[in-house]
PyMOL CGO cylinders between C-alpha atoms (Angstrom):
from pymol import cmd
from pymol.cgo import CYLINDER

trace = [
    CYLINDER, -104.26, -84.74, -70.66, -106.09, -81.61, -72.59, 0.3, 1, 1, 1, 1, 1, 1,
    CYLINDER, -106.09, -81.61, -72.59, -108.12, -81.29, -69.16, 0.3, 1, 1, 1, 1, 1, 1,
    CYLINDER, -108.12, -81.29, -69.16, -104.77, -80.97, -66.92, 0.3, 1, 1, 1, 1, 1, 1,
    CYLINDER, -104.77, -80.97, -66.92, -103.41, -78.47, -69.27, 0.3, 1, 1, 1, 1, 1, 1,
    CYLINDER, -103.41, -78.47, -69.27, -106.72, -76.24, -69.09, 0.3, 1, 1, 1, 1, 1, 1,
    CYLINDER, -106.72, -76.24, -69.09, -106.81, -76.64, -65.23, 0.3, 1, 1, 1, 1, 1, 1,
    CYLINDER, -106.81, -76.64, -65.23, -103.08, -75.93, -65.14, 0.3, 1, 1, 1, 1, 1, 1,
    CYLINDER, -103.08, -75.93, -65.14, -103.97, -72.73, -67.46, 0.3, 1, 1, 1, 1, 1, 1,
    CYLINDER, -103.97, -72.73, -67.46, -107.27, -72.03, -65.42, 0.3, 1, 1, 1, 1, 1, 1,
    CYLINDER, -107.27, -72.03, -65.42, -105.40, -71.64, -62.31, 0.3, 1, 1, 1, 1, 1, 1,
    CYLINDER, -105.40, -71.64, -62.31, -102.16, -69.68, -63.50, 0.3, 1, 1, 1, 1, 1, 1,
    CYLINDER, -102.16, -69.68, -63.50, -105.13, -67.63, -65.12, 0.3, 1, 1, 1, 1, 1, 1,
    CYLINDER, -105.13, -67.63, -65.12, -106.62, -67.09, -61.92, 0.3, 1, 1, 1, 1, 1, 1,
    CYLINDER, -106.62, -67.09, -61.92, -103.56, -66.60, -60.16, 0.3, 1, 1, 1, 1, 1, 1,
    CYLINDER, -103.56, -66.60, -60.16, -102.74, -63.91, -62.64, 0.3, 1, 1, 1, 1, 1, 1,
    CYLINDER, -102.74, -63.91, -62.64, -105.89, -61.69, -62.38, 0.3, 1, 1, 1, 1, 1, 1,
    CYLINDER, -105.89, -61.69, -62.38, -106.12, -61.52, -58.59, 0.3, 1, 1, 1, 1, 1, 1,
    CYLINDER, -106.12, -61.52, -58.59, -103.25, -60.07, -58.14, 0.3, 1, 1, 1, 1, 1, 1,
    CYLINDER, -103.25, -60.07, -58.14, -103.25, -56.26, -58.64, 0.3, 1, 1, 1, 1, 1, 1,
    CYLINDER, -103.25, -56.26, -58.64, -101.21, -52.62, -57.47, 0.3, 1, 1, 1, 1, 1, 1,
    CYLINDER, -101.21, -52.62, -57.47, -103.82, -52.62, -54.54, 0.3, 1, 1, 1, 1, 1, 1,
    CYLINDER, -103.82, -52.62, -54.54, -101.77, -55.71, -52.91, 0.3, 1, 1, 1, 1, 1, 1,
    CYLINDER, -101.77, -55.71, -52.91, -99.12, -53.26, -52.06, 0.3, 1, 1, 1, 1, 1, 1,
    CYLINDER, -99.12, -53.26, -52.06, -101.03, -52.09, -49.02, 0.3, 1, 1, 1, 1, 1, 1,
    CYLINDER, -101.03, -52.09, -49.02, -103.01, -53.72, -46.40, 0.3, 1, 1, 1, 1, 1, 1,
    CYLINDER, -103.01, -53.72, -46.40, -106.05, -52.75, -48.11, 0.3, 1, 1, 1, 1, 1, 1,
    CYLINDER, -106.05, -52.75, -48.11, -107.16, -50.45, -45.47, 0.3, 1, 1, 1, 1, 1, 1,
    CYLINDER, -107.16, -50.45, -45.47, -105.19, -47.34, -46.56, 0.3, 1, 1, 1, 1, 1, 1,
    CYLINDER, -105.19, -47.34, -46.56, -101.75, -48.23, -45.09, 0.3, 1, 1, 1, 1, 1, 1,
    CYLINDER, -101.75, -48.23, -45.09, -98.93, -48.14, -47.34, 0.3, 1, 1, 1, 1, 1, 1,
    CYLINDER, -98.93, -48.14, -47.34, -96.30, -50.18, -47.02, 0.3, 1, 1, 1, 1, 1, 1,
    CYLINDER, -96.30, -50.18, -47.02, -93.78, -49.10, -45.14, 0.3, 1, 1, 1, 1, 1, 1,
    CYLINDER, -93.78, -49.10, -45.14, -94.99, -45.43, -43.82, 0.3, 1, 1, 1, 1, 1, 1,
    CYLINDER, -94.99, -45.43, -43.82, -91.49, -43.83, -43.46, 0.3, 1, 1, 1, 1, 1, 1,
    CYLINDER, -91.49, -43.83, -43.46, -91.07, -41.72, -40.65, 0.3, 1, 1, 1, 1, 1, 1,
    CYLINDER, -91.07, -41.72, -40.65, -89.39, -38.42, -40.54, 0.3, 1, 1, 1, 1, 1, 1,
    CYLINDER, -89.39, -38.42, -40.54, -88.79, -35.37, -38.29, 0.3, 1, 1, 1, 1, 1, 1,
    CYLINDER, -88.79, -35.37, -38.29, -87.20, -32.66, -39.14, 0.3, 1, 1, 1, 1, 1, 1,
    CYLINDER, -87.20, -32.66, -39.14, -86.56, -29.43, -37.54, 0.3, 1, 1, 1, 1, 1, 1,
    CYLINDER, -86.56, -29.43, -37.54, -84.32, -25.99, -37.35, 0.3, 1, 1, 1, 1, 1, 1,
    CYLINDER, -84.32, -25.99, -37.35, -83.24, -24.77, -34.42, 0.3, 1, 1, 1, 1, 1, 1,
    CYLINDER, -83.24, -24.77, -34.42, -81.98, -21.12, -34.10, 0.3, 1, 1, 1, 1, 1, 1,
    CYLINDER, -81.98, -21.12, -34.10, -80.72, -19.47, -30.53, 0.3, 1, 1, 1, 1, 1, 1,
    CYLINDER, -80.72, -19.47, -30.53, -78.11, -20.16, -28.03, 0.3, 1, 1, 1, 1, 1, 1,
    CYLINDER, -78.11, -20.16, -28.03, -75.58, -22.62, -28.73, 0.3, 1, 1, 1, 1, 1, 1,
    CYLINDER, -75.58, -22.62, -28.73, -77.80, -23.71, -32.02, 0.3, 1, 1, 1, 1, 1, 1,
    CYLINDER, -77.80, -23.71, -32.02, -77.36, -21.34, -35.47, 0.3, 1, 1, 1, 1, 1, 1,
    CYLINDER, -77.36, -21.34, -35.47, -79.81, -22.74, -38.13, 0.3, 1, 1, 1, 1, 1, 1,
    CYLINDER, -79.81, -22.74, -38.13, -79.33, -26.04, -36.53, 0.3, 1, 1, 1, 1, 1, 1,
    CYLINDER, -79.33, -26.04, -36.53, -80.38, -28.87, -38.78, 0.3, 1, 1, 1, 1, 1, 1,
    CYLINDER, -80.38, -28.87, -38.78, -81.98, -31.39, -36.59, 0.3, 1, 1, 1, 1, 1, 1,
    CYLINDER, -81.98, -31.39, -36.59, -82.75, -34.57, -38.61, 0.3, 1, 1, 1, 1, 1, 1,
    CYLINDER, -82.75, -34.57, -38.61, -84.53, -37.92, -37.20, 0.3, 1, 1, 1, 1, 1, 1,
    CYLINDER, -84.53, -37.92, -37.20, -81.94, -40.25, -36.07, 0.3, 1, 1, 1, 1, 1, 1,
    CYLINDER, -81.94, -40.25, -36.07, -83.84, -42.64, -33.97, 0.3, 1, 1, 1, 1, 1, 1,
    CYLINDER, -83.84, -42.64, -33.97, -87.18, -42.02, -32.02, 0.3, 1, 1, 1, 1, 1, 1,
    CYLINDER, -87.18, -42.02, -32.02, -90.07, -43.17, -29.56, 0.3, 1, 1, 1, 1, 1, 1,
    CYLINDER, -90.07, -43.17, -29.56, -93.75, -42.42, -29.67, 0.3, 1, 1, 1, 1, 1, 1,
    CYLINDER, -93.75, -42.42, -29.67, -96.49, -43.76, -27.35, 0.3, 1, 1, 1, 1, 1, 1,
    CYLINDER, -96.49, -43.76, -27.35, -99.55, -42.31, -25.77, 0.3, 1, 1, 1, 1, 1, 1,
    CYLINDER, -99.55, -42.31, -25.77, -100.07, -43.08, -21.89, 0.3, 1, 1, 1, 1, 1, 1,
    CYLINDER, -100.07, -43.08, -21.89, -102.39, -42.00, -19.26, 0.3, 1, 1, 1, 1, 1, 1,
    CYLINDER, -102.39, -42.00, -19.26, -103.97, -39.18, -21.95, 0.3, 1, 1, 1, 1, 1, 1,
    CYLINDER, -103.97, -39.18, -21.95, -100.54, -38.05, -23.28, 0.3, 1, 1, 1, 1, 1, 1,
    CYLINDER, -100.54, -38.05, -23.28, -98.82, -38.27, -26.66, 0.3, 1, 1, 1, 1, 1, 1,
    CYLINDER, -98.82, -38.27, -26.66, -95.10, -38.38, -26.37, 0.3, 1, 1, 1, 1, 1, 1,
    CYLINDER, -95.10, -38.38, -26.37, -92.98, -38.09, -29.17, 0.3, 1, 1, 1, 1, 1, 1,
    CYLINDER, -92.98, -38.09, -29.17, -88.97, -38.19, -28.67, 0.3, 1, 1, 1, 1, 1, 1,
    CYLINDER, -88.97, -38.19, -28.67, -86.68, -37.30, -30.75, 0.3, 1, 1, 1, 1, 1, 1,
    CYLINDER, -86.68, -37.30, -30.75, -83.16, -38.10, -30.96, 0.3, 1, 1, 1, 1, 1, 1,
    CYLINDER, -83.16, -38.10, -30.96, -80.46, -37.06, -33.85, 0.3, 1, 1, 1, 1, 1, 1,
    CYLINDER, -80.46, -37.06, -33.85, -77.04, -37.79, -35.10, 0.3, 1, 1, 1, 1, 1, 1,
    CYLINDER, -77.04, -37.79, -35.10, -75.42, -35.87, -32.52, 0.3, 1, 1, 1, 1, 1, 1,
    CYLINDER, -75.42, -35.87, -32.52, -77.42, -37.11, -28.88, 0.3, 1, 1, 1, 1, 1, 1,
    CYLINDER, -77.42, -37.11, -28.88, -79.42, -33.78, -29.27, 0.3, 1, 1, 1, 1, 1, 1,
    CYLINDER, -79.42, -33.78, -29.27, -83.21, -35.09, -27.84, 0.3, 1, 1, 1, 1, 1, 1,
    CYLINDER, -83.21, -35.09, -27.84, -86.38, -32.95, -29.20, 0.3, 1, 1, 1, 1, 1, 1,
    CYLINDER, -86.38, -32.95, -29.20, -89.04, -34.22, -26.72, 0.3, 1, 1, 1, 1, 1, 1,
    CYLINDER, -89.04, -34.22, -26.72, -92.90, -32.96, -27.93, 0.3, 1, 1, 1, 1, 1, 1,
    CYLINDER, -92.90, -32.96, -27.93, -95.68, -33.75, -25.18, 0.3, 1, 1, 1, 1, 1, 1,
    CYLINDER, -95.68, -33.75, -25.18, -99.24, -33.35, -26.74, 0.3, 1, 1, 1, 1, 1, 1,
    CYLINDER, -99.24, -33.35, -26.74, -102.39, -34.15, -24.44, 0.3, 1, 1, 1, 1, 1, 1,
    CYLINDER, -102.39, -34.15, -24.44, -105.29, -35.52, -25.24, 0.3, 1, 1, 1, 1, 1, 1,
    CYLINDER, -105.29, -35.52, -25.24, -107.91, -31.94, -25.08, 0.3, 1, 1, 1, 1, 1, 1,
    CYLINDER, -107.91, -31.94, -25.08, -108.05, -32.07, -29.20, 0.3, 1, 1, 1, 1, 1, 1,
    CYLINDER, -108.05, -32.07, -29.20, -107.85, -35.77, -29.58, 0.3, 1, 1, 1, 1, 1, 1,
    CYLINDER, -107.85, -35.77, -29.58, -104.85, -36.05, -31.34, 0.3, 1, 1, 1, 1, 1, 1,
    CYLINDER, -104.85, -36.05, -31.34, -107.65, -34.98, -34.50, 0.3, 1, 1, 1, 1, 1, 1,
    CYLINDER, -107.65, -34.98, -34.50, -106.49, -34.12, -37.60, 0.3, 1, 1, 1, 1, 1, 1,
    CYLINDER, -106.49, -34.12, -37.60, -106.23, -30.30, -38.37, 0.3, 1, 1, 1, 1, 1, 1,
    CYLINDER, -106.23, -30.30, -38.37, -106.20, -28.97, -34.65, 0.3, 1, 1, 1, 1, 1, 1,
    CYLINDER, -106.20, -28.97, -34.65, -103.81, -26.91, -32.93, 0.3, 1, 1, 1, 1, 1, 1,
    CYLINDER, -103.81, -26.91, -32.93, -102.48, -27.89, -29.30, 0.3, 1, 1, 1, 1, 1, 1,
    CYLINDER, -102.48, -27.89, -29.30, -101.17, -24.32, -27.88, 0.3, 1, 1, 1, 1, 1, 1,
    CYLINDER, -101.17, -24.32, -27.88, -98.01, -24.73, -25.81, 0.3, 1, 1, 1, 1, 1, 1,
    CYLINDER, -98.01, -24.73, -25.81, -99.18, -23.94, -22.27, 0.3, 1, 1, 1, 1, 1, 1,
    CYLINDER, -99.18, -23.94, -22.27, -102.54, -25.44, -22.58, 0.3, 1, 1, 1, 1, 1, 1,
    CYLINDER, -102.54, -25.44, -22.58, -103.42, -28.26, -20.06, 0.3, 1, 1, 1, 1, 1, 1,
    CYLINDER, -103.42, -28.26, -20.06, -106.07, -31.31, -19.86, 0.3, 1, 1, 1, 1, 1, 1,
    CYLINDER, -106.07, -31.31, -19.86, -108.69, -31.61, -17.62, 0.3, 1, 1, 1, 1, 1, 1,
    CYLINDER, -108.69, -31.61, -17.62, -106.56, -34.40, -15.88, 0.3, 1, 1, 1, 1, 1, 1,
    CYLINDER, -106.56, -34.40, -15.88, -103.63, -31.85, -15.56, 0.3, 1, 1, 1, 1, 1, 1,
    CYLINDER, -103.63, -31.85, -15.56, -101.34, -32.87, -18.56, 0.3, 1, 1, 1, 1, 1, 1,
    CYLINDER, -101.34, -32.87, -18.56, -99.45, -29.94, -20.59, 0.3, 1, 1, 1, 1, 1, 1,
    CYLINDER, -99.45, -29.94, -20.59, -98.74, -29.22, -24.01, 0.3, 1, 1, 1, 1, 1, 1,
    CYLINDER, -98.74, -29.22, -24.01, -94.70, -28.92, -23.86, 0.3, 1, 1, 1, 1, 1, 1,
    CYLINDER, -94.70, -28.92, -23.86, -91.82, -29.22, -25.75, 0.3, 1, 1, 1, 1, 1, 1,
    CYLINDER, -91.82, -29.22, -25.75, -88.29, -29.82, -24.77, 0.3, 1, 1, 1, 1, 1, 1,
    CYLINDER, -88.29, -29.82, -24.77, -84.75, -29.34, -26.41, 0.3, 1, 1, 1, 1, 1, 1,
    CYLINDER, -84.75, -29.34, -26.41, -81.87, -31.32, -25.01, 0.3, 1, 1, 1, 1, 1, 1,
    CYLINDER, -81.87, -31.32, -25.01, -77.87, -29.89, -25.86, 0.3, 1, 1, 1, 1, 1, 1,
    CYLINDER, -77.87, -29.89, -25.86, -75.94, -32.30, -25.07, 0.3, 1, 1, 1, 1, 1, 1,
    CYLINDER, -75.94, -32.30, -25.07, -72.99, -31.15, -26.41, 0.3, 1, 1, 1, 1, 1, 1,
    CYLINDER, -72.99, -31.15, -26.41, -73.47, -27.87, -24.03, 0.3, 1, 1, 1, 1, 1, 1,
    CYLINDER, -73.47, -27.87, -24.03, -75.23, -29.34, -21.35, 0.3, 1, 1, 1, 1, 1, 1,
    CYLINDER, -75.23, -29.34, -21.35, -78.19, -27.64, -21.41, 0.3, 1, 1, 1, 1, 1, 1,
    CYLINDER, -78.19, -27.64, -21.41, -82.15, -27.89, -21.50, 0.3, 1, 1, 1, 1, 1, 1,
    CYLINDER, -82.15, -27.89, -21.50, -84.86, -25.57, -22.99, 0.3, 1, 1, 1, 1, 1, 1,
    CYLINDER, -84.86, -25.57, -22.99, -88.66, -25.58, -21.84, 0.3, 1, 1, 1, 1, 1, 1,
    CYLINDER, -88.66, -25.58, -21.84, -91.15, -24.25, -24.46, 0.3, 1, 1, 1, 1, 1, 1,
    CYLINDER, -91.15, -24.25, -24.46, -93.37, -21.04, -23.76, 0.3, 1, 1, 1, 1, 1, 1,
    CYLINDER, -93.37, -21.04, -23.76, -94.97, -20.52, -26.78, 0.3, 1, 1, 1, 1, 1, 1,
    CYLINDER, -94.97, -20.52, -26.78, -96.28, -21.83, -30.19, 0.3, 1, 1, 1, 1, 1, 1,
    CYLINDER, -96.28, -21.83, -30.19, -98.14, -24.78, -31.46, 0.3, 1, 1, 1, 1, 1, 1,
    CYLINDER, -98.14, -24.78, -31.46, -97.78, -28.08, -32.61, 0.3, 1, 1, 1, 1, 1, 1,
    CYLINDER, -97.78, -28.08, -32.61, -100.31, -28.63, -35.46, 0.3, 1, 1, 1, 1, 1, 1,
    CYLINDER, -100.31, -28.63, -35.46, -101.80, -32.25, -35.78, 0.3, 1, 1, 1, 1, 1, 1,
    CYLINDER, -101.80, -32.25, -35.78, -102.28, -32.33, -39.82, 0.3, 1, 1, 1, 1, 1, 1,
    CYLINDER, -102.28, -32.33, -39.82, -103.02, -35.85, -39.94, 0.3, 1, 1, 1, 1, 1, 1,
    CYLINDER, -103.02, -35.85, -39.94, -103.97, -38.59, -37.44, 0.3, 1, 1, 1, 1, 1, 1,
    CYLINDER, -103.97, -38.59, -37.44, -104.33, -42.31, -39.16, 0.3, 1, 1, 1, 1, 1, 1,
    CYLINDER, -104.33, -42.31, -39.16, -105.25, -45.36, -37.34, 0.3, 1, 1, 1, 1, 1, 1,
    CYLINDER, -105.25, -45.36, -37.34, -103.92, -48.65, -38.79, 0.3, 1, 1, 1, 1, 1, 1,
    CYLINDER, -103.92, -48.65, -38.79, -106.12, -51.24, -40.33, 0.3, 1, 1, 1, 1, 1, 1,
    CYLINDER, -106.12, -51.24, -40.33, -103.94, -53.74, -39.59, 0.3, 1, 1, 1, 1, 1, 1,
    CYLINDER, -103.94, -53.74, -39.59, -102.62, -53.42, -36.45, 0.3, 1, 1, 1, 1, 1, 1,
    CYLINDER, -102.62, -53.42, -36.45, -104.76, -53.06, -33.73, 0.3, 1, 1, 1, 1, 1, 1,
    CYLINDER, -104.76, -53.06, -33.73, -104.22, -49.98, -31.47, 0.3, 1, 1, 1, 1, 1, 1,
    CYLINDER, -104.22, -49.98, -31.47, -101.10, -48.44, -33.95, 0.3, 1, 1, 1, 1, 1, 1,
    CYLINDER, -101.10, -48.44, -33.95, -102.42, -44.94, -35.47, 0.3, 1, 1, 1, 1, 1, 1,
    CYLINDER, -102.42, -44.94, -35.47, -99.75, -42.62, -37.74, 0.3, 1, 1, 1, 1, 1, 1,
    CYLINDER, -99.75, -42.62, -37.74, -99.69, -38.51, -36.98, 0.3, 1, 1, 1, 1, 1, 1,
    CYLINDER, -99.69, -38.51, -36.98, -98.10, -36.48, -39.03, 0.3, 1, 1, 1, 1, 1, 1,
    CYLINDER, -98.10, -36.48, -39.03, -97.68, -32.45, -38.07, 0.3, 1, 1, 1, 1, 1, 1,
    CYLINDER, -97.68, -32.45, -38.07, -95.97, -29.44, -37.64, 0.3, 1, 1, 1, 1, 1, 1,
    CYLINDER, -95.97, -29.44, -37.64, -94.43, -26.93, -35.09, 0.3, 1, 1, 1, 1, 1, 1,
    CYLINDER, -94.43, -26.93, -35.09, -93.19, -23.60, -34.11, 0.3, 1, 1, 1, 1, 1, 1,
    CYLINDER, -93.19, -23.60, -34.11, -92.11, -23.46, -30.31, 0.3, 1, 1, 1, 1, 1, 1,
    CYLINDER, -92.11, -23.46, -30.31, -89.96, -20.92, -28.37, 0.3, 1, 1, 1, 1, 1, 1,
    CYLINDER, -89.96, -20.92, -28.37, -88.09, -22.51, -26.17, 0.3, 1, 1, 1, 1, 1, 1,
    CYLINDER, -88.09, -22.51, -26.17, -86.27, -20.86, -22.91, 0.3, 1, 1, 1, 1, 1, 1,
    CYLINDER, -86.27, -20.86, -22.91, -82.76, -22.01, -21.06, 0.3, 1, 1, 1, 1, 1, 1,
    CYLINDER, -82.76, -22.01, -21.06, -83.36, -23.35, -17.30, 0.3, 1, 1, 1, 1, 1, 1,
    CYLINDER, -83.36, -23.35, -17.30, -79.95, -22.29, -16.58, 0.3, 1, 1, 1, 1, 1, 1,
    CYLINDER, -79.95, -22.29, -16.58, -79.46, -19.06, -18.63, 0.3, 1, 1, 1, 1, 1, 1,
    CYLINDER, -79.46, -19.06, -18.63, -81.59, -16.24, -20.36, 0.3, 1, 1, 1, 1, 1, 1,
    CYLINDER, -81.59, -16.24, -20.36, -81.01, -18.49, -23.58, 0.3, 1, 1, 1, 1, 1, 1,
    CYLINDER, -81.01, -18.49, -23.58, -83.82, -18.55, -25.58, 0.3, 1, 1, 1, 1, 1, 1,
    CYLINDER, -83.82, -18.55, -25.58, -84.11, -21.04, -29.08, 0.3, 1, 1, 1, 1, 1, 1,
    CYLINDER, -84.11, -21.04, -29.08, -86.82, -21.12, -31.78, 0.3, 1, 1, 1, 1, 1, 1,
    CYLINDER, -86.82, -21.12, -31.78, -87.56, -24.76, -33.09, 0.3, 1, 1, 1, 1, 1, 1,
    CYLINDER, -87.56, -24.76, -33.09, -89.72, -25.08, -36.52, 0.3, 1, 1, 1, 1, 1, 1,
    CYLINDER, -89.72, -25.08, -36.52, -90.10, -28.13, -38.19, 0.3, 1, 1, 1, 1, 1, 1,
    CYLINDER, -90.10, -28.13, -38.19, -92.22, -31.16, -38.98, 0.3, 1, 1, 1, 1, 1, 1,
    CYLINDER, -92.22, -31.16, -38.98, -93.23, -35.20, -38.21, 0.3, 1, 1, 1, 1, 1, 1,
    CYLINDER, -93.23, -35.20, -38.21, -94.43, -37.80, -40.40, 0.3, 1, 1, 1, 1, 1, 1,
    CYLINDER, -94.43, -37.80, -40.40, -95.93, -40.96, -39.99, 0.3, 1, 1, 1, 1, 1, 1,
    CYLINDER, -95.93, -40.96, -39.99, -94.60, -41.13, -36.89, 0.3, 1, 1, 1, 1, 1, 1,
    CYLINDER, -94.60, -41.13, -36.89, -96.11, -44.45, -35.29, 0.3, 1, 1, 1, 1, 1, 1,
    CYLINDER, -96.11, -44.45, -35.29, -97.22, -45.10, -31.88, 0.3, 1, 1, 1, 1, 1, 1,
    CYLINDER, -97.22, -45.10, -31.88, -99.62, -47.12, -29.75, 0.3, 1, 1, 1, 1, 1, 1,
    CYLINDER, -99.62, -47.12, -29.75, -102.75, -45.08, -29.66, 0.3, 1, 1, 1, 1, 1, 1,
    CYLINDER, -102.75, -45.08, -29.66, -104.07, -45.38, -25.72, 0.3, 1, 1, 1, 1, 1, 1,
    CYLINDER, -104.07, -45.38, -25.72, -106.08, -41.90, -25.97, 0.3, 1, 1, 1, 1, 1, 1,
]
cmd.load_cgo(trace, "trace")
């Protein structure tokens, strides 16, 4: 009976000790859960200091570009198109404008829906400030970055200014 007991004890013991703070991530750097978030101002046309905030959104990266879309509380659609020249690395700068070898364009688009209307960036940057790639699931990275885009109207001589930020947003890395 005094065995059981230390066996019993032994293997609580055990049981005890192995389990530590790091078991709250996958041990590969991944917290658990990344939480997503985009947010972004919009100034210009229909929009004054516009408070875009992530409502739902899609990521993925096909045929050597990123796509991140955006959609908030209110049907508006931020749409960011980032291809693959910098690798999606952390700390570069995609220039709006600037195309791939295989023809793909940095670009950003604005959807109003409550107006009806589109804008096509023409300038700024989206800055890739962090790139992670999931050690546990295969082919999932994390990006994280900022922007500041000038946008035009394709039906008017509107023009908008969208600043903001991503994080953690998740996506199937194909690049």
């Amino acid at each position: 009976m005094k065995n059981l007991k230390f066996m019993m004890l032994l293997v609580l013991s055990v049981a005890l000790c192995s389990c530590d703070n790091s078991d709250d991530s996958d041990g590969g750097g991944d917290p658990i859960p990344r939480n997503v978030d985009f947010q972004a101002t919009i100034n210009g046309g229909a929009f004054t200091d516009y408070q875009f905030v992530l409502g739902t959104y899609y990521a993925d990266s096909t045929e050597g570009t990123l796509i991140i879309s955006v959609t908030d509380s209110n049907a508006n659609i931020v749409r960011i198109f980032i291809n693959e020249t910098n690798n999606l690395g952390t700390s570069t700068e995609n220039i709006i404008g600037d195309e791939s070898i295989q023809g793909f364009i940095n670009t950003v688009t604005v959807q109003d829906q409550a107006n009806s209307v589109t804008y096509t960036s023409v300038s700024g940057s989206i800055t890739i400030l962090e790139n992670v790639i999931s050690a546990n699931e295969n082919g999932i990275s994390y990006i994280t970055g900022d922007f500041e885009i000038v946008l035009n109207s394709e039906t008017s001589t509107d023009s908008v200014t969208l600043n903001g930020a991503f994080a953690d947003v998740r996506f199937v890395n194909q690049m």
